[in-house]
N, C-alpha and C positions, 0 to 999 in steps of 0.2 A: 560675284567673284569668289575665287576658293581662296580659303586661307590656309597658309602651310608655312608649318612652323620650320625658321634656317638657321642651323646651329654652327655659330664660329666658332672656329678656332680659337686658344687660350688666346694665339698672338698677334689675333685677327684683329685689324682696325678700321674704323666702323665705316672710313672714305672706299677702303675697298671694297665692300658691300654691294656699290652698284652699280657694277655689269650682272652682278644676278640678279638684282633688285629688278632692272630693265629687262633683264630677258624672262625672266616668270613674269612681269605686267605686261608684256608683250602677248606672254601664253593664256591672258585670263586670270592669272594668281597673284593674291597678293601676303607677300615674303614677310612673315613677322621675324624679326631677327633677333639672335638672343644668344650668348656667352656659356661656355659649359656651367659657370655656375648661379646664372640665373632661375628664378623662377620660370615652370611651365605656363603659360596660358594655355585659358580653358578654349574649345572651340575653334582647335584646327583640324583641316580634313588630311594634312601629309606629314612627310618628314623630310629636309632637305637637310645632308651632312655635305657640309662644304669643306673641300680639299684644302693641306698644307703643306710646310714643310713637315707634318706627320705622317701621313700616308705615304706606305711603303710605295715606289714608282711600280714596283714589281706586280701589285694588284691590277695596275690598267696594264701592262705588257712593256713597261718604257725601263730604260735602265737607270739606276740610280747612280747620281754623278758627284753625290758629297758620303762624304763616309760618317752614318749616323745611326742609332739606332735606333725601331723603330718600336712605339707599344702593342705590343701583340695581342694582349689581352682586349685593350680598345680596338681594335682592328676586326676581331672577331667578330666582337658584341656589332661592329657599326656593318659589315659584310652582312650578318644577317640581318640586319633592318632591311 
């Protein structure tokens, strides 16, 4: 099984986890999980950035419905992964 490392969100809490948790072991993969400021583990094959209220709605084509602002710079860096 492939290991692929899933990075939550600051305000991620750890119960919502898994419906990705089940859908990557569904796919073969299993979802090491981990906080922006955790430590990396050695010995993963991916990268999975999981969505929040940080991701501008405007990157998948949806409209955004709370008025926030969004960090651009992370946004970038995470676009190109």
């Amino acid at each position: 099984m492939k290991r692929v490392l899933a990075v939550r969100g600051s305000l991620w809490k750890p119960e919502k986890s898994s419906p990705y948790d089940a859908a990557l072991k569904a796919a073969g993969v299993d979802a090491i999980f981990i906080s922006p400021n955790d430590s990396v583990p050695k010995g993963v094959s991916g990268l999975m950035l999981m969505g929040g209220s940080d991701v501008n709605p405007a990157r998948y084509h949806e409209v955004r419905r709370a008025k926030r602002a969004f960090p651009t710079m992370r946004a970038t860096i995470w676009n190109a992964l």
